[in-house]
Structures are given as C-alpha cells and as structure tokens.
C-alpha positions in Angstrom: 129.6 109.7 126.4 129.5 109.9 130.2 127.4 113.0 131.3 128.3 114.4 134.6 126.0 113.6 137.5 123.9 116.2 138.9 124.4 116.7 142.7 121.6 117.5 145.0 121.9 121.1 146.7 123.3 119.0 149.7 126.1 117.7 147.1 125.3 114.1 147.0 124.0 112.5 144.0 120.2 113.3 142.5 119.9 109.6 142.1 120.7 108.3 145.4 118.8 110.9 147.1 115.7 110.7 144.7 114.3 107.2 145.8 114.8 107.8 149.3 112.7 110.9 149.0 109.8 109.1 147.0 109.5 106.9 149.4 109.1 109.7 152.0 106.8 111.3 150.2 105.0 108.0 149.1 104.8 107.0 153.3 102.9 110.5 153.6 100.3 109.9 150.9 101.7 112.4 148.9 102.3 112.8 145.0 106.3 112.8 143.8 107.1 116.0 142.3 110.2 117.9 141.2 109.2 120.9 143.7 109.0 118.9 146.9 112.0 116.4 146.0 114.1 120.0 146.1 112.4 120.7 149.3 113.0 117.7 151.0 116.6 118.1 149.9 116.9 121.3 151.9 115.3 120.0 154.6 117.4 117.2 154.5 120.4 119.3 154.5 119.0 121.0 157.0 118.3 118.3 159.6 121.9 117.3 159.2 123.1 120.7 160.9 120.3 120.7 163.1 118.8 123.8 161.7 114.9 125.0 160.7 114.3 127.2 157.8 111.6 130.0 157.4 109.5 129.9 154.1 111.6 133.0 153.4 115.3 131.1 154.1 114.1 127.8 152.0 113.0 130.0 149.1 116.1 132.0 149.4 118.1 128.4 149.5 115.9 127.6 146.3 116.2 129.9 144.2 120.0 130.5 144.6 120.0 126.7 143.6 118.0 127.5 140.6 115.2 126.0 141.2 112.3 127.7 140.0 109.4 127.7 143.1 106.8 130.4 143.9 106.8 131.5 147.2 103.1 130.4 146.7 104.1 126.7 146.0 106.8 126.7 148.3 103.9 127.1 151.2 101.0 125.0 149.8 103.8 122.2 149.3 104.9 122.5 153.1 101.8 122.7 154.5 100.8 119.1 152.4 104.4 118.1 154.0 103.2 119.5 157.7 99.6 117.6 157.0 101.1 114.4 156.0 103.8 114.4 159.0 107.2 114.8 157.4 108.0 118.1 158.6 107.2 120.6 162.2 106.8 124.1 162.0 108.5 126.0 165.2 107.4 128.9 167.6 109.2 131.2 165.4 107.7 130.0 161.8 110.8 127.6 160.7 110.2 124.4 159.1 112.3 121.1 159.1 111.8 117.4 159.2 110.2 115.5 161.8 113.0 113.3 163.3 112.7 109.8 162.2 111.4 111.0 158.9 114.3 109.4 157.1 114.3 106.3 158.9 110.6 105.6 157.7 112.0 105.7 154.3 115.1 103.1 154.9 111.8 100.7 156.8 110.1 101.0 153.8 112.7 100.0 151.2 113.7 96.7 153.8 110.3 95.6 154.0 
C-alpha cells in the first residue's frame, strides 16, 4: 500500500529536500537533525521570496507546521547555523541563508 508523501513546509517532497539539506549541514560541520532540517526548510522557503525571519516569525512558521521546537532550540540551532556559515543575521535580528548556501550543497553531491 502506497503511503502518501510528506511535503516539506515549502510543499516539495521531504525526500528530495532532505539530502540536499544533509549535505548543507554536513559542509558546515554540523550534526543532521530533525530540528535544523525544518529550519533549513524555512529558510529555504524563505530565500526563495527573498525574505529574513526573526526567531520569533520562524518559531511562529514552526510551530504552525507542527513541528515541535523550543524557542530555546530554535536559537542554539541558529546560532550553530550562523557559526558554521549557512545563515546571516540582519540589523533588525532576522535570519536567512547566506546566498550560495544551496549551491555548496549541489558542488558537493557532483564531486
């Protein structure tokens, strides 16, 4: 019996979005994790329109997707992000990928 694919938040599917972001996080020298694949997603989704999110905004975005994240993790997870260069924090406190970010990943998988 077929189950139903689950879809990222950004609506494409976990599976095709999954690798690309352990990659990411693998290029950073940072552990995979549940937590900052759903992260990445939003900022992902984010980068696409442009925008930066606030801890505030991405745990809103979170936990209306249902994923379960303390405000607590949410930061300690970014700041590993912001440490290991996959994401800049602007003048007024929102977060979102560091352009090129997701071309690192596509390198990676070609080489």
């Amino acid at each position: 019996m077929n189950q139903p694919q689950m879809l990222r938040l950004s609506g494409l599917p976990v599976q095709h979005g999954n690798q690309r972001f352990k990659r990411i996080l693998g290029a950073a020298g940072l552990k995979c994790s549940q937590p900052r694949l759903k992260i990445l997603d939003v900022l992902c989704e984010c980068s696409e329109h442009g925008q930066a999110l606030t801890l505030q905004e991405m745990h809103t975005r979170l936990i209306d997707a249902e994923v379960p994240i303390s405000q607590l993790c949410l930061s300690q997870a970014l700041r590993r992000m912001w440490q290991g260069g996959l994401v800049w924090r602007n003048e007024d406190h929102g977060y979102a990928l560091v352009s090129g970010v997701l071309d690192v990943a596509e390198q990676r998988k070609a080489g």
